[in-house]
C-alpha positions in Angstrom: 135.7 144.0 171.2 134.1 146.0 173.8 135.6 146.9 177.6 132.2 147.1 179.0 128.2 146.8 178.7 127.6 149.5 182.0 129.4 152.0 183.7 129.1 149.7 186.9 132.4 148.6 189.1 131.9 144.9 188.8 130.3 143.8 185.8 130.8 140.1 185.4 131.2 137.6 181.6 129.7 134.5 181.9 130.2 131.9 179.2 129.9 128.0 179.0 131.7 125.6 177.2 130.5 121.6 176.4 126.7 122.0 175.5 126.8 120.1 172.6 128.7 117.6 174.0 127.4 113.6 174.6 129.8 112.8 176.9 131.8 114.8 180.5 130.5 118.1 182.1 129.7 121.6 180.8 132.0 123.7 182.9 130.9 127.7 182.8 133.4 130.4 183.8 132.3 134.1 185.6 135.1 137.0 184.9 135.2 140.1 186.5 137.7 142.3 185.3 139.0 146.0 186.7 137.6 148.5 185.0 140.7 150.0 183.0 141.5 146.7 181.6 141.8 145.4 178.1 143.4 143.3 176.1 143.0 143.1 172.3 144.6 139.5 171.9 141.8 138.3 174.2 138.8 137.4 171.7 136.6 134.5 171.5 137.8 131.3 172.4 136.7 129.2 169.2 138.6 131.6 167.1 142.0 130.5 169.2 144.2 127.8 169.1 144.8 125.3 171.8 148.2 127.1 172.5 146.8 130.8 172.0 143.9 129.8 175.1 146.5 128.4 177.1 148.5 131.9 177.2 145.4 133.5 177.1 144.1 132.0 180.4 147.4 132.8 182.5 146.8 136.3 181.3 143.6 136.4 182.4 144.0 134.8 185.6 146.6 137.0 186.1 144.3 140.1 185.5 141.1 139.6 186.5 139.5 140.9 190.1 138.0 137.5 190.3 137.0 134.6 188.0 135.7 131.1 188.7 134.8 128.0 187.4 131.6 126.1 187.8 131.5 122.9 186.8 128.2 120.3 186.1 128.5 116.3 185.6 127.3 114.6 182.9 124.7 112.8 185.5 123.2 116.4 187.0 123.1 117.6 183.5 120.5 114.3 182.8 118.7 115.2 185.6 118.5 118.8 184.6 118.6 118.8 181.3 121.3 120.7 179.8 120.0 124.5 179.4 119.2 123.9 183.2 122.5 122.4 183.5 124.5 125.6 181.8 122.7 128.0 183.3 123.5 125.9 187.0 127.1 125.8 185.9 127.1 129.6 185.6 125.5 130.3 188.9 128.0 128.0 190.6 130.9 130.5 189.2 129.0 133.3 189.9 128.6 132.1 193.3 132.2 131.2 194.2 133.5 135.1 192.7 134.9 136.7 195.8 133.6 140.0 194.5 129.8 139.7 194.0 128.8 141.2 190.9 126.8 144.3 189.9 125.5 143.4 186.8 126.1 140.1 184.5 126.5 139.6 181.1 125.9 135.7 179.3 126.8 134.8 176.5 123.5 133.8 174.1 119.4 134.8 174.5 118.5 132.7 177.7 120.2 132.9 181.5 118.3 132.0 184.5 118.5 135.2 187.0 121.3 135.0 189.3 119.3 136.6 193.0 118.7 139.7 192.1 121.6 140.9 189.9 120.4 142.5 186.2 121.6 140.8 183.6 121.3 141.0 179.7 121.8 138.3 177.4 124.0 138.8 174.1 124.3 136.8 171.4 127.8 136.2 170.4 128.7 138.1 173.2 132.0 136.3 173.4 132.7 138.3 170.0 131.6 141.5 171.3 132.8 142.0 174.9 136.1 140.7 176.5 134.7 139.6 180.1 132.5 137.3 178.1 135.3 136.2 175.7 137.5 135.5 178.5 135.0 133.3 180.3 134.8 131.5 176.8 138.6 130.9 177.3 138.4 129.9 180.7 135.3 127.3 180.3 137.1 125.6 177.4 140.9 125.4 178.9 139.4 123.7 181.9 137.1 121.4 180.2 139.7 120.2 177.7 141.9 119.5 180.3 139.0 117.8 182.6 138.4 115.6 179.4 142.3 114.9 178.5 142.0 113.2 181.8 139.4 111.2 181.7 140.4 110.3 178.0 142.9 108.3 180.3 140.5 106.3 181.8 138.6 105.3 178.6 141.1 105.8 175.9 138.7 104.3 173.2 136.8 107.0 172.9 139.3 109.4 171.8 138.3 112.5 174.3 141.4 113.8 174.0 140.4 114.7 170.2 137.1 114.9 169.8 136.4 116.4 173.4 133.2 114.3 173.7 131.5 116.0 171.1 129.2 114.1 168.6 132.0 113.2 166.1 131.3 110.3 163.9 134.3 108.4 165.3 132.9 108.9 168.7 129.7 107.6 167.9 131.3 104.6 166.3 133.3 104.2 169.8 129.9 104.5 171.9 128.5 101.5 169.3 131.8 99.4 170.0 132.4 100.2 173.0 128.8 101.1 174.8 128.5 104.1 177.0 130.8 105.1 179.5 129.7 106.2 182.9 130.5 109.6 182.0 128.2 109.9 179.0 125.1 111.7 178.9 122.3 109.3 178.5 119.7 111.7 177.9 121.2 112.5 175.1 121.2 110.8 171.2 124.4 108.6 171.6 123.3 106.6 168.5 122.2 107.9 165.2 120.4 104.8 165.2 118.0 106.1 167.7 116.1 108.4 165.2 114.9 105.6 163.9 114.7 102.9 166.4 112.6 99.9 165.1 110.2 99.4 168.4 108.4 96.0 167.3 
């Protein structure tokens, strides 16, 4: 794991966490760490568990020089579609850091500029550098715990497991149950609707 892509004062991690998802928001987080920092237990968030990213986020909250949150609903990301939607969510972060950046680095090959900040893209960047593998962390805590709460308001469709993601027993939930109004409808609830019979 890497301290830094430049030798700039404020380079900031972006990362984004509920792409895949068919139901709730994809939240992104922007970290901007001091320069002398590092910490080797902080490493990519899908590598953690639940506990480990919980610690992991008081740690980082603790020493960043700013991080944020942006967060995009299930209904913007229809409208947007949901690269538009992450990159959106990422801005939003950006855009609430009380520090504004110098240069950016995103996780993955695509990010919409933010003004007229550089950026570079990294693939598996959360792997590689720890302002992007603490935004991983920061993305997912907060969206698991946006989802554990609205698993309270629709309880059959077991967010508090699956997250929202595409697992079969959440698509056997949508089927029962039919969509909620925080599911994405832009997206392939049913795997019926590969092969929808149109006559």
């Amino acid at each position: 794991m890497l301290r830094k892509l430049t030798n700039m004062d404020y380079e900031c991690g972006c990362d984004e966490a509920g792409r895949g998802c068919l139901a709730g928001p994809v939240i992104a987080a922007a970290v901007v760490f001091p320069n002398e920092f590092f910490d080797s237990t902080i490493i990519d968030s899908k590598l953690l568990t639940k506990i480990k990213r919980n610690n992991l986020r008081e740690l980082i909250n603790t020493n960043v020089l700013t991080a944020e949150i942006g967060f995009v609903d299930n209904q913007e990301i229809d409208e947007l579609n949901i690269l538009n939607a992450s990159f959106e969510a990422m801005h939003r972060a950006i855009n609430k850091l009380s520090i504004e950046p110098d240069f950016i680095i995103v996780d993955g090959n695509r990010f919409k500029p933010y003004k007229n900040i550089p950026h570079e893209c990294i693939v598996k960047g959360d792997a590689k550098y720890i302002s992007i593998a603490a935004a991983s962390i920061l993305a997912k805590t907060y969206r698991d715990e946006y989802m554990q709460k609205i698993h309270k308001e629709y309880p059959m469709y077991h967010w508090d497991k699956n997250k929202g993601y595409p697992t079969k027993q959440h698509r056997e939930a949508i089927r029962e149950f039919g969509v909620s109004p925080y599911h994405r409808t832009s997206f392939r609830l049913f795997d019926e609707q590969l092969s929808l019979d149109l006559e």
